[in-house]
Backbone as JSON, one array per atom type, in Angstrom:
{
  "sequence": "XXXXXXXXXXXXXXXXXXXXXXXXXXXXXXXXXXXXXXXXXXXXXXXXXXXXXXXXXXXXXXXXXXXXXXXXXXXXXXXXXXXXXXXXXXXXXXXXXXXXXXXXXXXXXXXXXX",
  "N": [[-11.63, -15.02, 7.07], [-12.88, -17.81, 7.33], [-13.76, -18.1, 10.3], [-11.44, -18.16, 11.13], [-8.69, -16.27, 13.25], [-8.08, -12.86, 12.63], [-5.55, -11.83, 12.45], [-4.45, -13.61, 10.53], [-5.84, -13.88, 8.1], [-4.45, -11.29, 7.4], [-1.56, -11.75, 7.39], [-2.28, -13.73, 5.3], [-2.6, -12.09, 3.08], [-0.31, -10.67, 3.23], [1.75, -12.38, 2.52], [0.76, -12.8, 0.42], [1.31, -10.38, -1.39], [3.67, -10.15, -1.08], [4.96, -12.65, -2.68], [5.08, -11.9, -5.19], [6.99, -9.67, -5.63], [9.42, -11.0, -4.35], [9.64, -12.61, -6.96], [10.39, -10.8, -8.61], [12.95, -9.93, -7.69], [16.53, -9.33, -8.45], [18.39, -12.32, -10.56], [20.96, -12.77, -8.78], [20.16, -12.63, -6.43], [17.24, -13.6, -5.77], [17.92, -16.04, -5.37], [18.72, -16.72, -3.09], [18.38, -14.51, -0.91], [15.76, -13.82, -1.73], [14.25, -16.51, -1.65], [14.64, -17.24, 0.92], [13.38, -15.11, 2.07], [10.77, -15.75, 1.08], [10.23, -18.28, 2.23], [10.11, -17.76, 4.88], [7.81, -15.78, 5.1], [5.96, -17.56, 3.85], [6.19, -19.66, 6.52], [5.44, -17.95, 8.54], [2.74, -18.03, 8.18], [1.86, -19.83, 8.02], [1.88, -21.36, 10.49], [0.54, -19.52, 12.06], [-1.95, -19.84, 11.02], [-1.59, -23.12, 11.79], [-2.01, -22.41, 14.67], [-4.31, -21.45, 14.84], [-6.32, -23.21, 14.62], [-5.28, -25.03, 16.56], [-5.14, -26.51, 19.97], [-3.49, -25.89, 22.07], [-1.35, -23.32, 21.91], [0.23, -21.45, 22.17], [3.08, -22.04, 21.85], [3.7, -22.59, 18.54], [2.61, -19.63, 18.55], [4.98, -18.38, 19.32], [6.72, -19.61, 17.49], [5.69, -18.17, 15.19], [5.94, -15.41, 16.18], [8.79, -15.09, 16.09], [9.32, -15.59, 13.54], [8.16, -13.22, 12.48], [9.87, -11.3, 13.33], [12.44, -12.46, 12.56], [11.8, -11.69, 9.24], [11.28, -9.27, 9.4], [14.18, -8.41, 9.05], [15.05, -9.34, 6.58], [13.82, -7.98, 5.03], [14.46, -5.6, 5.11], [17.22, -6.11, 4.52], [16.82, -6.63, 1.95], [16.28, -4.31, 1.11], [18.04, -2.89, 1.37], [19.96, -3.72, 0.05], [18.85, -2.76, -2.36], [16.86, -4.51, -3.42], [13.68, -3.87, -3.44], [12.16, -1.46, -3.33], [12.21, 2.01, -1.68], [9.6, 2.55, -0.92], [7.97, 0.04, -1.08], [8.89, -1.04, 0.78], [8.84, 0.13, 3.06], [5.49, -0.37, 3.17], [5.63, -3.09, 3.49], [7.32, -2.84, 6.16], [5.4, -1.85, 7.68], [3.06, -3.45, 7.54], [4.04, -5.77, 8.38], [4.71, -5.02, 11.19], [1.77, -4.69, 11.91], [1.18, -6.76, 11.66], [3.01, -8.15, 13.71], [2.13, -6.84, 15.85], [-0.37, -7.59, 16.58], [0.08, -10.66, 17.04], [1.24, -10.66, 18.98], [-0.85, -9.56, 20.52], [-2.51, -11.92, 21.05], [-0.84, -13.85, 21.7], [-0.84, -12.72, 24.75], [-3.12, -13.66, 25.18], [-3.15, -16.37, 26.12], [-3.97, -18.74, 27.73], [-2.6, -19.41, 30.88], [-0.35, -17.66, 30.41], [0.96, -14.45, 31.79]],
  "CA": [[-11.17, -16.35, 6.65], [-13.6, -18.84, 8.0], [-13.58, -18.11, 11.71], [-9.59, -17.93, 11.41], [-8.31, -14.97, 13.9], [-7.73, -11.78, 11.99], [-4.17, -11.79, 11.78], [-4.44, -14.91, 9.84], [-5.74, -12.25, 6.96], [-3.42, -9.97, 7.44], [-0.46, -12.47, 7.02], [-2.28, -14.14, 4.12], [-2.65, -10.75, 2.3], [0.86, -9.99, 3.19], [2.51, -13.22, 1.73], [0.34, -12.66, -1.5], [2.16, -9.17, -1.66], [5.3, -10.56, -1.03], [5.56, -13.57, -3.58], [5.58, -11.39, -6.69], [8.02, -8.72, -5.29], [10.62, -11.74, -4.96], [10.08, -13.18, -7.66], [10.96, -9.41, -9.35], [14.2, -9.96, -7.61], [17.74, -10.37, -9.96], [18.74, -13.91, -10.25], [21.89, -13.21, -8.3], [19.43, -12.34, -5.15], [16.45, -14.28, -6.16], [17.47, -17.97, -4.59], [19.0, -15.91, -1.64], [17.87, -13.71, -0.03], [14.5, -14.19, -2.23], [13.81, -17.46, -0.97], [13.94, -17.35, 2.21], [11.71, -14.08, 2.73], [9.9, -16.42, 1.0], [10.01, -19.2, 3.27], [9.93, -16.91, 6.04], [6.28, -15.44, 5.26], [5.19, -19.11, 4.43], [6.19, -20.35, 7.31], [4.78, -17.28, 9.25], [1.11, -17.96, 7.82], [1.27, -21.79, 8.13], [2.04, -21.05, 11.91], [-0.59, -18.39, 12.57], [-3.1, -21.34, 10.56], [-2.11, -23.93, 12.81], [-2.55, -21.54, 16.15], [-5.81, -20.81, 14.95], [-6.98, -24.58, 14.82], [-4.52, -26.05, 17.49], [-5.63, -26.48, 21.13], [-1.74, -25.41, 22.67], [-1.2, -22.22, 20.51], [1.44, -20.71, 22.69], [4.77, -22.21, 20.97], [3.05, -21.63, 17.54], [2.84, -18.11, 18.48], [6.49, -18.17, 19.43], [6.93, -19.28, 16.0], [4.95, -17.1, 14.21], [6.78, -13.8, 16.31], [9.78, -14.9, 15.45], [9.26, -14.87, 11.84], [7.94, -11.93, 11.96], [10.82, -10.69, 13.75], [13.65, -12.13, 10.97], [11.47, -11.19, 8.27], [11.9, -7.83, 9.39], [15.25, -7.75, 8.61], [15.24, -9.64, 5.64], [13.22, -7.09, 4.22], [15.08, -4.73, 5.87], [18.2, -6.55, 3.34], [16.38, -6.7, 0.56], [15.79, -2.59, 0.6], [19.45, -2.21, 1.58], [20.27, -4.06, -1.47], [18.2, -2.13, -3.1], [16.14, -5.27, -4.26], [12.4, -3.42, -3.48], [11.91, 0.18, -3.3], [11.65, 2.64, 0.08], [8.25, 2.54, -0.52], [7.48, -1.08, -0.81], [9.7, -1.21, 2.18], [7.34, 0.97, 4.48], [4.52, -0.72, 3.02], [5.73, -3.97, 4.33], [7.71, -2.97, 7.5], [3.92, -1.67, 8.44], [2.26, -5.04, 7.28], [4.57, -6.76, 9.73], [4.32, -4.34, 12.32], [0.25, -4.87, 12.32], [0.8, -8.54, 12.16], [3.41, -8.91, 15.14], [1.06, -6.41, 17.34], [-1.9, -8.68, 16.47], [0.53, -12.35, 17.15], [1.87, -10.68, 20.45], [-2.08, -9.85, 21.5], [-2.91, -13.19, 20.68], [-0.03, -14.66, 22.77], [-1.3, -12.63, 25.71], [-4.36, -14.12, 25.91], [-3.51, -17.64, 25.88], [-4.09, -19.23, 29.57], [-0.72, -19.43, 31.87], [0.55, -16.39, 30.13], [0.84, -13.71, 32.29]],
  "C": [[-11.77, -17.44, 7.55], [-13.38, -19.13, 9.57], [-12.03, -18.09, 12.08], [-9.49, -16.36, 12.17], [-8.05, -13.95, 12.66], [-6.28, -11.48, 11.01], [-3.41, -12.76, 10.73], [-4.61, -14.13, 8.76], [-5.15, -11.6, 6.74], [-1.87, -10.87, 7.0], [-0.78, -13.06, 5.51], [-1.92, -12.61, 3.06], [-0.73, -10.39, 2.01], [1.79, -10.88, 2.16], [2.28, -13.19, 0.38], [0.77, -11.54, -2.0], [3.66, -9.96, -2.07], [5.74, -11.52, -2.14], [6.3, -12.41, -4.94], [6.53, -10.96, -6.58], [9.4, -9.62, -5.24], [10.88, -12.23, -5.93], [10.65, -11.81, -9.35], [12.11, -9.5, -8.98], [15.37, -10.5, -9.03], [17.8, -11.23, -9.36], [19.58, -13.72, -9.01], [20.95, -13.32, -6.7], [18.05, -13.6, -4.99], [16.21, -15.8, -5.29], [18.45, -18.02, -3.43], [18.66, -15.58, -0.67], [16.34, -13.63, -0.36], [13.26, -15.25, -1.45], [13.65, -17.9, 0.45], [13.21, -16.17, 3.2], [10.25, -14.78, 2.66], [9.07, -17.42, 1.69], [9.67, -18.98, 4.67], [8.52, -16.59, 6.12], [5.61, -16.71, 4.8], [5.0, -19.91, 6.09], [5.5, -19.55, 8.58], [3.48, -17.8, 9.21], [0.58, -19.4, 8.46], [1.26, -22.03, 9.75], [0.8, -20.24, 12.73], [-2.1, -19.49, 11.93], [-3.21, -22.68, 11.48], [-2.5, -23.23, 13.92], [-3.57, -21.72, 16.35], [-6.47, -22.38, 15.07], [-6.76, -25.48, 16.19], [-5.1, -25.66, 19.21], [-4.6, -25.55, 22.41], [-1.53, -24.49, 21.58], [0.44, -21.34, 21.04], [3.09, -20.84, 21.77], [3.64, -22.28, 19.72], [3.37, -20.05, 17.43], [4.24, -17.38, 18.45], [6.92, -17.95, 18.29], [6.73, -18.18, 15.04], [5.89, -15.75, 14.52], [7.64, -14.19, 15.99], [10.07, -14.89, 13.8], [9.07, -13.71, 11.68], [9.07, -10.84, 12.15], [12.18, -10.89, 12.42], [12.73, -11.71, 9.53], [11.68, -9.77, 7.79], [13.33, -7.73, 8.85], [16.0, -8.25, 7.71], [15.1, -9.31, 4.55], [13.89, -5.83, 4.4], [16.77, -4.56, 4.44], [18.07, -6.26, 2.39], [16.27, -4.74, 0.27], [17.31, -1.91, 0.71], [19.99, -2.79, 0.05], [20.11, -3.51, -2.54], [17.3, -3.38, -4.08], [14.53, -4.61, -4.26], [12.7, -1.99, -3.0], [11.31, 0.72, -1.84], [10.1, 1.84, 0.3], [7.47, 1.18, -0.54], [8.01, -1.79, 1.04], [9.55, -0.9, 3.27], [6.24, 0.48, 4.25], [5.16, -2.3, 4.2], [6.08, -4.34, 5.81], [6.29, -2.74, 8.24], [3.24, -2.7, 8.42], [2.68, -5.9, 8.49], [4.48, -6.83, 11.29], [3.29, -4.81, 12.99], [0.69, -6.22, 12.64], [1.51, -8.96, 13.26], [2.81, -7.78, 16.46], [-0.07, -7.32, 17.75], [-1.37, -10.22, 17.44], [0.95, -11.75, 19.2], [0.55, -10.21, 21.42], [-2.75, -11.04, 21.76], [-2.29, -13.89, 21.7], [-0.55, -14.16, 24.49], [-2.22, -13.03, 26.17], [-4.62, -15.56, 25.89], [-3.48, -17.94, 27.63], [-2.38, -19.43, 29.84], [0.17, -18.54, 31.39], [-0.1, -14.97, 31.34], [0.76, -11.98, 31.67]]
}
């Protein structure tokens, strides 16, 4: 993605997974628990997009892990609910996985991090 870090890919990819799958959710879930997985992997991507441009990336990155962190267990909801299936549910807990190993190598290598 045009000199964008890696994990920038890997988040886009993931969010373009993710839209449809909520919007497969029932209504009663849908503008729930739907919407803000939704908002959750937007707001992951748009975070990992500015990083990649911004000069100060550190809080960014903050951002970004912590999405990735409640996303986990929003998705985590959604499979307890039974709104997406085991197996979409290991597909994604792994998607997230890769992407907060990638955001937390990223954070290590910003200057004044130790």
């Amino acid at each position: 993605m045009n000199g964008a870090p890696p994990v920038v890919g890997k988040a886009y990819d993931f969010v373009l997974w993710l839209l449809p799958k909520v919007e497969n959710f029932p209504r009663t879930h849908r503008f729930t628990v739907g919407d803000r997985l939704t908002a959750n992997g937007l707001d992951l991507l748009t975070s990992l997009v500015e990083a990649a441009y911004a000069s100060r990336k550190d809080e960014l990155l903050q951002t970004a892990n912590r999405k990735v962190n409640s996303t986990r267990y929003l998705l985590r909801l959604a499979k307890d609910l039974r709104l997406m299936s085991i197996d979409s549910y290991g597909f994604s807990a792994e998607k997230l996985d890769e992407i907060g190993r990638m955001v937390g190598g990223w954070r290590k290598t910003q200057p004044g991090r130790a």
